[in-house]
C-alpha positions in Angstrom: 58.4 -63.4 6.5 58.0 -59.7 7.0 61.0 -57.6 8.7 59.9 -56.1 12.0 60.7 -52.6 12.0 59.7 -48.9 13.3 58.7 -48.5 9.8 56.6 -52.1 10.1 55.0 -51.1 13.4 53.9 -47.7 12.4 52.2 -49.1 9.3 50.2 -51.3 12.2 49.6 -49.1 14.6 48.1 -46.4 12.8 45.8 -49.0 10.7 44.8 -49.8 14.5 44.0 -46.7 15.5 41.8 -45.6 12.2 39.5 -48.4 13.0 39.5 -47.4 16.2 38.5 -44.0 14.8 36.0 -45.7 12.6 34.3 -47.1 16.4 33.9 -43.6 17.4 32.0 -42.7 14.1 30.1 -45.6 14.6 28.6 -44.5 18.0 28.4 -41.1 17.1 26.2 -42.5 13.7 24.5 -45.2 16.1 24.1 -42.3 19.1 24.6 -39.0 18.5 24.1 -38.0 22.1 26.4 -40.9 23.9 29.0 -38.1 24.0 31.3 -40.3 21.4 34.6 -38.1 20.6 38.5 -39.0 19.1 41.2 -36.5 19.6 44.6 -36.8 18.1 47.6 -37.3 20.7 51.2 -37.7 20.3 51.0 -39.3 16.5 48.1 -41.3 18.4 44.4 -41.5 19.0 42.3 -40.6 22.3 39.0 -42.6 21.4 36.0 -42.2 23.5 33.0 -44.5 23.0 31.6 -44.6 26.6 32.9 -44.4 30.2 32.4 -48.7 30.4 33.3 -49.3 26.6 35.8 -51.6 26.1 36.5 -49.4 22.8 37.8 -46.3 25.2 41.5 -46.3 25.1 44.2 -44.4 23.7 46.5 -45.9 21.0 49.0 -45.3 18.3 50.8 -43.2 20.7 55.1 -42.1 20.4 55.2 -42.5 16.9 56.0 -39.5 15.8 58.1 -37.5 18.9 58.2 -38.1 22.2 55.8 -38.2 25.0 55.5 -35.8 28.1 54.3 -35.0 31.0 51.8 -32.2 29.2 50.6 -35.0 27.0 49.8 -37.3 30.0 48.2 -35.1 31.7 45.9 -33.5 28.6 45.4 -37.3 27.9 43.8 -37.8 32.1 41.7 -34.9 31.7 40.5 -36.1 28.2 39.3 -39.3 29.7 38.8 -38.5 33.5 36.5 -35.7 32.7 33.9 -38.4 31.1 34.4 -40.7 33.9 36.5 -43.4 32.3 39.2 -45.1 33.3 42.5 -44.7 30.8 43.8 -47.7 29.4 46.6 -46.9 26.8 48.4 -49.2 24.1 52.1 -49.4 24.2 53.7 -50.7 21.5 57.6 -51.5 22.0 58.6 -49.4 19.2 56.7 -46.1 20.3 59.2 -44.0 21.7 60.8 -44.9 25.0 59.6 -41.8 26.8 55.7 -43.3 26.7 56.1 -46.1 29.1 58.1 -44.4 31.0 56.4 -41.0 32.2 53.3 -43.8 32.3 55.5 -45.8 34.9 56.3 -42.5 36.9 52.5 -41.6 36.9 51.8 -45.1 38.6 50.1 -46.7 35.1 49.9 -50.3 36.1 50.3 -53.3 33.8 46.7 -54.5 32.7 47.7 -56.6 29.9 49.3 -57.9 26.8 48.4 -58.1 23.4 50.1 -60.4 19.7 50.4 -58.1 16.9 50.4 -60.5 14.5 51.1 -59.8 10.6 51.4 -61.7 7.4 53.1 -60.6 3.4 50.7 -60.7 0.9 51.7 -61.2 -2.5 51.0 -59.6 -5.6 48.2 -61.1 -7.4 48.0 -63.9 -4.3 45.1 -66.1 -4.5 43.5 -68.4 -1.9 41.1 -70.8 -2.4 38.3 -72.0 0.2 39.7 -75.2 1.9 37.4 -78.2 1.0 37.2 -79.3 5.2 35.9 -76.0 6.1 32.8 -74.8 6.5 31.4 -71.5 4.1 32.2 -67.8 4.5 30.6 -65.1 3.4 29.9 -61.5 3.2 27.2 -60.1 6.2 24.1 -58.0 4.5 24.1 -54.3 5.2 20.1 -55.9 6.7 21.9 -58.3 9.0 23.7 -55.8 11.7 21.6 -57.3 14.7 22.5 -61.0 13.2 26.3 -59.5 13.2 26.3 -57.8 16.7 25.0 -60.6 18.1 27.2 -63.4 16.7 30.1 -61.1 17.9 29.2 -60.9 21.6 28.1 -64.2 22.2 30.8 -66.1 20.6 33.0 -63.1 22.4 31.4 -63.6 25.9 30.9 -67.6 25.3 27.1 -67.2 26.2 23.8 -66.6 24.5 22.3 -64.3 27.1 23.9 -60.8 26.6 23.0 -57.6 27.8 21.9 -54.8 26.3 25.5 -52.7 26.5 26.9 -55.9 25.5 25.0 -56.0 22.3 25.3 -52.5 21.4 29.0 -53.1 21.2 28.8 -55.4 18.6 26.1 -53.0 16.6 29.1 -50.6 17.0 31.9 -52.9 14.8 29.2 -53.6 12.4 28.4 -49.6 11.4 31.9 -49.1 11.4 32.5 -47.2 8.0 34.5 -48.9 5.2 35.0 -52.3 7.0 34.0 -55.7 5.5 32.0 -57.9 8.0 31.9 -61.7 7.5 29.9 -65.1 8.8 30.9 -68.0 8.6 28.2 -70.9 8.5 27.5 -74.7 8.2 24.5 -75.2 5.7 23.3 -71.7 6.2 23.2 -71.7 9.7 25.9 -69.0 11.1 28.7 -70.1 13.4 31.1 -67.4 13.6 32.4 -64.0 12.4 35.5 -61.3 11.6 35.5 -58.0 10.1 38.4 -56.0 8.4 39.5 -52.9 8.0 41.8 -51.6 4.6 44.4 -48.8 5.6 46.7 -47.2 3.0 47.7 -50.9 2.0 47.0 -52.1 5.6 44.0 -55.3 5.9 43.1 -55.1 9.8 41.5 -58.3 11.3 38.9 -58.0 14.2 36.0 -58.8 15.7 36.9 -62.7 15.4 34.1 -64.2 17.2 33.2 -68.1 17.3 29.8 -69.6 18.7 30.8 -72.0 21.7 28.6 -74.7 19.9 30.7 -74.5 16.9 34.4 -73.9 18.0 37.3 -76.3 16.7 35.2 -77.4 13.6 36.9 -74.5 11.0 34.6 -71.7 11.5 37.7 -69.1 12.3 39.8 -70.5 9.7 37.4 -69.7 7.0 36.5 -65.9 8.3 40.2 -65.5 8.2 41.0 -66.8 4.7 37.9 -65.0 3.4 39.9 -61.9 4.8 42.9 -63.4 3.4 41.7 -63.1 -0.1 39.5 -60.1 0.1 42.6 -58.1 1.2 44.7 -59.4 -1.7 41.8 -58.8 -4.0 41.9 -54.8 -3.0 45.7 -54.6 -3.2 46.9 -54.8 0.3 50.5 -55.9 1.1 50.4 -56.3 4.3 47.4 -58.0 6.9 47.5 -57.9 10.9 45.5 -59.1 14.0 45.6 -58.5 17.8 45.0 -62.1 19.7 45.9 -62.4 23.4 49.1 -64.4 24.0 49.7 -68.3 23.0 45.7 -68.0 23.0 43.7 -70.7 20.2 43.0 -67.4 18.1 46.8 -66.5 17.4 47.4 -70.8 16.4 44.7 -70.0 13.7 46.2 -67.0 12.5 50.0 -68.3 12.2 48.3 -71.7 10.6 47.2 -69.3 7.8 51.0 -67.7 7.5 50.4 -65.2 9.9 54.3 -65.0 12.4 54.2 -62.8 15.9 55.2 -58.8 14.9 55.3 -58.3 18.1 53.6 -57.8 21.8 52.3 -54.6 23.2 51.5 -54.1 26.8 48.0 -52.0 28.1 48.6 -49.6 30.4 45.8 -48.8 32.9 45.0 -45.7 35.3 42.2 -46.1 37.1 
């Protein structure tokens, strides 16, 4: 089992917040005139992908000094001047002073998030599990098959609206990730992508069709991951899942434990 540390959640965070950087290119490639733009903050990242995109946060911030008041308010104006609301991560080992001058500035609690993270070995090698269904690597020609699978098996519906859709085109074009389906006889059921940081395998994007939920579909994107990530040398692999939720049981079946939890700030 990995040791939790500052160290540890550094490693995590900033992984996070690359691919969160990696969003913003995304638009920017997709849409060069949606106004997409990432400024650094406070060993963080200030992303901005839209005033309704659920990709428009801060994150990664109080790792590297302390938070103040100058920083909260340069992060307000960042995002109130392109009519979004601010929602920030807070991770419990950023430094004390973030939730705190948050707090004072009447942030409320929105929600909570698993950092989940597993050790992987040298040389580790994982085989596809004989009860689940195929995984595979999504085509650079399949980015509306991709998008698509996300936000429906995301939303739990097949209708979805345009800015719904768009948001899965967006975690497709991300640059440098690895997109996978998984299927039953060719016919796609699910999805996950992943991110590779300076050692650091992200997960996201998990993403299950209703019709095929419970039959393997997420255990097979994730051990696809599993093994590409040892193939190119990572030591370490992590995934946000919301709390007790079926997505973090699949992860710790596949040796993934709980890092630890983050709260999201929001300011309307």
């Amino acid at each position: 089992m990995v040791s939790i540390s500052h160290h540890l959640a550094r490693r995590l965070e900033s992984a996070e917040a690359q691919d969160g950087v990696g969003c913003v290119t995304a638009q920017i490639l997709l849409d060069p005139y949606a106004g997409a733009i990432c400024e650094p903050l406070a060993g963080g990242k200030m992303l901005f992908a839209g005033a309704d995109s659920p990709l428009t946060h801060a994150l990664g911030l109080g790792f590297e000094r302390a938070f103040t008041d100058d920083d909260a308010a340069g992060m307000e104006e960042f995002f109130h001047s392109r009519g979004s609301a601010i929602s920030v991560d807070v991770s419990p080992y950023a430094d004390p002073s973030l939730p705190e001058i948050l707090s004072k500035r009447h942030y409320r609690l929105s929600e909570f998030t698993t950092v989940l993270v597993r050790q992987i070995a040298l040389g580790e090698q994982l085989q596809q599990m004989a009860d689940q269904p195929s995984a595979r690597l999504a085509l650079p020609c399949e980015a509306e098959a991709y998008g698509d699978t996300v936000v429906r098996g995301f939303f739990g519906r097949d209708e979805v609206t345009a800015e719904e859709r768009n948001l899965g085109r967006v975690l497709f074009a991300i640059p440098g990730t690895l997109a996978y389906f998984a299927e039953f006889d060719g016919v796609v059921a699910g999805c996950g992508q992943m991110g590779i940081h300076s050692g650091v395998a992200t997960c996201f994007g998990d993403s299950t069709l209703v019709a095929y939920r419970r039959r393997g579909a997420h255990a097979a994107v994730i051990r696809a991951r599993l093994a590409a990530a040892a193939a190119h040398g990572c030591d370490l692999i992590t995934a946000g899942t919301l709390p007790g939720s079926v997505s973090q049981r699949d992860y710790e079946r596949q040796g993934f434990h709980v890092a630890y939890t983050k709260a999201t700030m929001v300011l309307d």
